[in-house]
C-alpha positions as CSV (number, residue, x, y, z in Angstrom):
1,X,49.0,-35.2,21.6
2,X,49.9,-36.7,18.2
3,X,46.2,-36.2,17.1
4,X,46.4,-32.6,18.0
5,X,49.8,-31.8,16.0
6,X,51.5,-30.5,19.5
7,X,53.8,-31.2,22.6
8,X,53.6,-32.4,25.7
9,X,54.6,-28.8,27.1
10,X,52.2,-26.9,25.3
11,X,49.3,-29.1,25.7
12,X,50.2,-28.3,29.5
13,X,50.6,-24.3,29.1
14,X,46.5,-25.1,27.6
15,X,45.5,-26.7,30.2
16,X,47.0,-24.4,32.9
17,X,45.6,-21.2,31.0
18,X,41.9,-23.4,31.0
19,X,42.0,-24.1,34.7
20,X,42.7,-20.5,35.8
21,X,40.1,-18.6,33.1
22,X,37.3,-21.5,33.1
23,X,36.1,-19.8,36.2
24,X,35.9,-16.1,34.9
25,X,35.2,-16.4,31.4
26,X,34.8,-19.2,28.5
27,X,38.4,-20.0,27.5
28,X,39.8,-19.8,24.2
29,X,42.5,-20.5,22.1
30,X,43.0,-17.1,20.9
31,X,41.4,-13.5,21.8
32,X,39.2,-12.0,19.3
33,X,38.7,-8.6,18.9
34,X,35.3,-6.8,18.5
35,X,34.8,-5.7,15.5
36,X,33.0,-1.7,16.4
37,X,31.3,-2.0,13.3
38,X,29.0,-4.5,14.1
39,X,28.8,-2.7,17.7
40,X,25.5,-1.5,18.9
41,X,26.2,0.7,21.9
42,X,23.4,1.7,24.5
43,X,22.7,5.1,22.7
44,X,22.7,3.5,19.1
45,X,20.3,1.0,20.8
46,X,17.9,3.5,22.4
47,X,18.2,5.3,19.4
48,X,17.4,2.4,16.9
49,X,14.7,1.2,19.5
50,X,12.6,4.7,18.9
51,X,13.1,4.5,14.9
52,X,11.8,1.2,14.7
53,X,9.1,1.7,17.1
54,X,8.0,4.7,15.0
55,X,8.0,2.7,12.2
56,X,5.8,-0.1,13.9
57,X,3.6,2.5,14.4
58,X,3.4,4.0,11.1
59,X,2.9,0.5,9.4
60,X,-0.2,1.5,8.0
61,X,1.8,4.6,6.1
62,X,4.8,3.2,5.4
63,X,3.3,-0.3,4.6
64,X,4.8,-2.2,7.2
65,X,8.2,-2.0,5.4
66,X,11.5,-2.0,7.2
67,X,14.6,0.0,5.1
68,X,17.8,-1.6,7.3
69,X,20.1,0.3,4.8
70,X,18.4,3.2,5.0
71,X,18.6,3.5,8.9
72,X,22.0,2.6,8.5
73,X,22.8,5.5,6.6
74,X,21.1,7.8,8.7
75,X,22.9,5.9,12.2
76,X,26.3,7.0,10.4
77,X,25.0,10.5,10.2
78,X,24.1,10.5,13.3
79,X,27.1,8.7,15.2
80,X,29.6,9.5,12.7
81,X,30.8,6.0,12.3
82,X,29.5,3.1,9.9
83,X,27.1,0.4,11.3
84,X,26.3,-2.7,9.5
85,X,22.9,-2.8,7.7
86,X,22.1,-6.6,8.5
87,X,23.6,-5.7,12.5
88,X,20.5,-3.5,12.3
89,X,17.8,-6.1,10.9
90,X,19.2,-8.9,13.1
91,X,19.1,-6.6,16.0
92,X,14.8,-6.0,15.0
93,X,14.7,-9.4,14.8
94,X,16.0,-9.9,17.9
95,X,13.6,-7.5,20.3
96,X,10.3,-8.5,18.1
97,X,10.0,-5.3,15.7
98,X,10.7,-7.4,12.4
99,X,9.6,-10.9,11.6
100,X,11.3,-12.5,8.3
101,X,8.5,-14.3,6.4
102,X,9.3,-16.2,4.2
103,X,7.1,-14.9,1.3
104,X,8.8,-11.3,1.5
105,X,12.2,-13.1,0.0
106,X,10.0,-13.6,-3.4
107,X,11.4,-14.9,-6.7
108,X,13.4,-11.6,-9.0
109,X,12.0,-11.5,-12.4
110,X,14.4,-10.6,-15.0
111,X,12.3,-8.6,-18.2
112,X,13.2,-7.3,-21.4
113,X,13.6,-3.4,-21.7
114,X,12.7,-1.4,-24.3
115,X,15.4,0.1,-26.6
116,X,13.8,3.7,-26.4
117,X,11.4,6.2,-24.9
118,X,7.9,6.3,-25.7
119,X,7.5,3.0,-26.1
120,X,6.1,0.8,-23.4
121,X,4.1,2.2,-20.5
122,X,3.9,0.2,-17.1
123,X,0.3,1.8,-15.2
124,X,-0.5,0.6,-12.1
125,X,-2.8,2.3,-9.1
126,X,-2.0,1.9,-5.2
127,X,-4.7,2.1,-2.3
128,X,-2.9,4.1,0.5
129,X,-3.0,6.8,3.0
130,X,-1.3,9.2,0.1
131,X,-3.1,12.4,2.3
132,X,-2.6,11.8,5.7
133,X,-3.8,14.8,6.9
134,X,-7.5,14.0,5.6
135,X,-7.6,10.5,7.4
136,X,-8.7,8.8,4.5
137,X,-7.0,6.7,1.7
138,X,-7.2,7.5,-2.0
139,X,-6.1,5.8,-5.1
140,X,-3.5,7.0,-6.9
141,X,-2.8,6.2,-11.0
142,X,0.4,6.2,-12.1
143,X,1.8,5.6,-16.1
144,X,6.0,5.4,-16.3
145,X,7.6,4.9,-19.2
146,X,9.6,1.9,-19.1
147,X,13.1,2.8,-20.2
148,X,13.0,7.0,-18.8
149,X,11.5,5.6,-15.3
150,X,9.5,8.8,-16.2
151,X,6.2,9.4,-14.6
152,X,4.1,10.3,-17.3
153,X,0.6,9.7,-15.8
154,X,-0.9,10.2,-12.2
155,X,-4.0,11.1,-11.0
156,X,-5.1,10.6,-7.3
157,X,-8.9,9.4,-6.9
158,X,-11.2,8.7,-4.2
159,X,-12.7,5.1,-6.4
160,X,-10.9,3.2,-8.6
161,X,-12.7,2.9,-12.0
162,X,-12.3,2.1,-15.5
163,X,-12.7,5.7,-16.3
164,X,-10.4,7.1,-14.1
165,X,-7.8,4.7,-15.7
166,X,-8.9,5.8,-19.5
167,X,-8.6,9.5,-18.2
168,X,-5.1,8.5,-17.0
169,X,-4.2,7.2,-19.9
170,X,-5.8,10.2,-21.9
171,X,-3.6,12.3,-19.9
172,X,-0.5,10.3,-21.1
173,X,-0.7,9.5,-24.6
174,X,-2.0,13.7,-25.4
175,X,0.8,14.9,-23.6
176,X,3.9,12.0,-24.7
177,X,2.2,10.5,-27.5
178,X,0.4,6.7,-28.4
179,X,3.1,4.1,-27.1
180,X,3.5,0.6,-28.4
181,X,2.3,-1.3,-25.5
182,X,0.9,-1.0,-21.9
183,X,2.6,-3.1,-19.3
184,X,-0.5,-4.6,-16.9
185,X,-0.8,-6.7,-14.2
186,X,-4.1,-8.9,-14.1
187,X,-6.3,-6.3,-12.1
188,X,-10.2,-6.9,-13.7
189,X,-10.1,-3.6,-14.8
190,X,-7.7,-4.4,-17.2
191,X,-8.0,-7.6,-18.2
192,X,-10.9,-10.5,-18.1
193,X,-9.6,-13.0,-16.2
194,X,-11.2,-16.6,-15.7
195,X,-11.8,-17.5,-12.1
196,X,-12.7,-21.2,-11.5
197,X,-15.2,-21.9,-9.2
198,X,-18.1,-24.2,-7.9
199,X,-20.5,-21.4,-8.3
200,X,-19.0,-19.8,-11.5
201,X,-19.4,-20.7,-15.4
202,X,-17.7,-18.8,-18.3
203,X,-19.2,-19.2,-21.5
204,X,-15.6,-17.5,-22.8
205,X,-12.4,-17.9,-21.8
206,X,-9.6,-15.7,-20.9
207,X,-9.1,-12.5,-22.8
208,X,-12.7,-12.9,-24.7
209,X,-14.6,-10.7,-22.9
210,X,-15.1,-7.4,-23.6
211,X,-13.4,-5.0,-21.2
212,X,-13.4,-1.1,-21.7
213,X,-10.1,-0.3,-20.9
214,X,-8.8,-2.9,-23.2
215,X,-11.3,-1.9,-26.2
216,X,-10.2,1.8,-25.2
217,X,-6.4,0.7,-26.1
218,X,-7.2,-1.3,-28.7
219,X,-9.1,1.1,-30.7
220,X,-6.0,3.4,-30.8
221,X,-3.5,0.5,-31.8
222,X,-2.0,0.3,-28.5
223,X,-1.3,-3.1,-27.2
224,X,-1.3,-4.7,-24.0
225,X,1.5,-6.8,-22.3
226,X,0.1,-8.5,-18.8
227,X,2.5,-10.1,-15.9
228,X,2.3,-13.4,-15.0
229,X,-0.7,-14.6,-12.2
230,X,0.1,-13.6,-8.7
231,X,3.4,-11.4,-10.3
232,X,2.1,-7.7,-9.6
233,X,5.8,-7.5,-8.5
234,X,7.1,-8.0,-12.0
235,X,6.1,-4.5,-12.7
236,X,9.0,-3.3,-10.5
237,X,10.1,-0.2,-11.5
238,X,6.2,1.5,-11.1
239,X,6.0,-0.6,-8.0
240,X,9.1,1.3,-6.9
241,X,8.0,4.6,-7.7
242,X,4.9,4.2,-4.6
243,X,7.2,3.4,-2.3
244,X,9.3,5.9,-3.1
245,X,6.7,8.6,-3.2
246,X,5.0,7.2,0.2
């Protein structure tokens, strides 16, 4: 009793209450209230089951991606009360619809931005089902400007080539202008990158072999600023503007 800080009367008023709720329920010290807001209800639940199972579905459209806040927003619409994002994603987790890998909680990389318009462009292209309707994916070429988050280039395109990049970029600089610098990732297209291999020998290293699109750029005093190996996703905000427009 002297360990636990009380009397002999109300270590037997805890004992009592144990013996005559041990049988019903787990016994507790104190009764804690639900908290509604973290509350999924039958009809939230069947509700929440059919969006996510849509979405499984549709993984190949909406690339397999699962927006918690998103259907947490629309829940609140629909119920016209607030609902926890994470009771949402724990609750996928739970019945099998979402599995947390460990690569999609990636590093954030932090980047400079440009004082002013006009003067770096991130381009990037995504493979996707941008046309549903025709069954069949297409590229599509995008150019934003890095401090506007203005699209300034696009271009949808059954193959990916050099060309259709140089018309992109055509597009771009006639209509906003020559920029300082295009913001790459590592895509051959782009840039010559040295591969290692058993099989493979360079004769030059990286960034000595002659690529179009960076002769293209070059020629017109443009340069070229390239993400780190494996970081596509440090060109975020072009990144963001394909899965905004899927």
């Amino acid at each position: 009793m002297g360990l636990l800080g009380i009397g002999r009367s109300r270590l037997h008023q805890l004992q009592k209450k144990w013996l005559l709720r041990s049988k019903k329920r787990p016994f507790g010290l104190w009764q804690r209230r639900e908290n509604a807001f973290h509350v999924i209800s039958p009809e939230v639940g069947e509700w929440l089951d059919r969006e996510l199972r849509y979405i499984r579905q549709e993984a190949e459209t909406f690339r397999g991606r699962f927006n918690f806040a998103f259907l947490a927003e629309e829940a609140q619409k629909r119920f016209h009360r607030p609902f926890s994002h994470n009771s949402f994603r724990l609750y996928s987790l739970k019945k099998g619809y979402y599995h947390a890998l460990p690569e999609e909680k990636g590093k954030v990389y932090t980047r400079f931005e440009t004082s002013g318009p006009g003067a770096l462009f991130q381009h990037d292209s995504s493979y996707h089902l941008w046309l549903p309707s025709t069954a069949k994916k297409h590229y599509v070429i995008l150019t934003k400007d890095d401090y506007s988050r203005r699209v300034v280039g696009a271009r949808l395109v059954e193959v990916e080539t050099s060309f259709e990049h140089l018309q992109t970029v055509r597009q771009t600089i006639t209509t906003y202008g020559i920029p300082l610098a295009y913001y790459l990732d590592n895509h051959s297209i782009f840039r010559f990158v040295l591969h290692q291999g058993v099989h493979v020998r360079y004769k030059v290293r990286e960034d000595e072999g002659e690529i179009q699109f960076r002769r293209a750029l070059s020629s017109l005093g443009i340069g070229m600023i390239y993400t780190g190996k494996r970081q596509a996703q440090a060109k975020g905000k072009v990144e963001k503007i394909f899965d905004y427009f899927q």
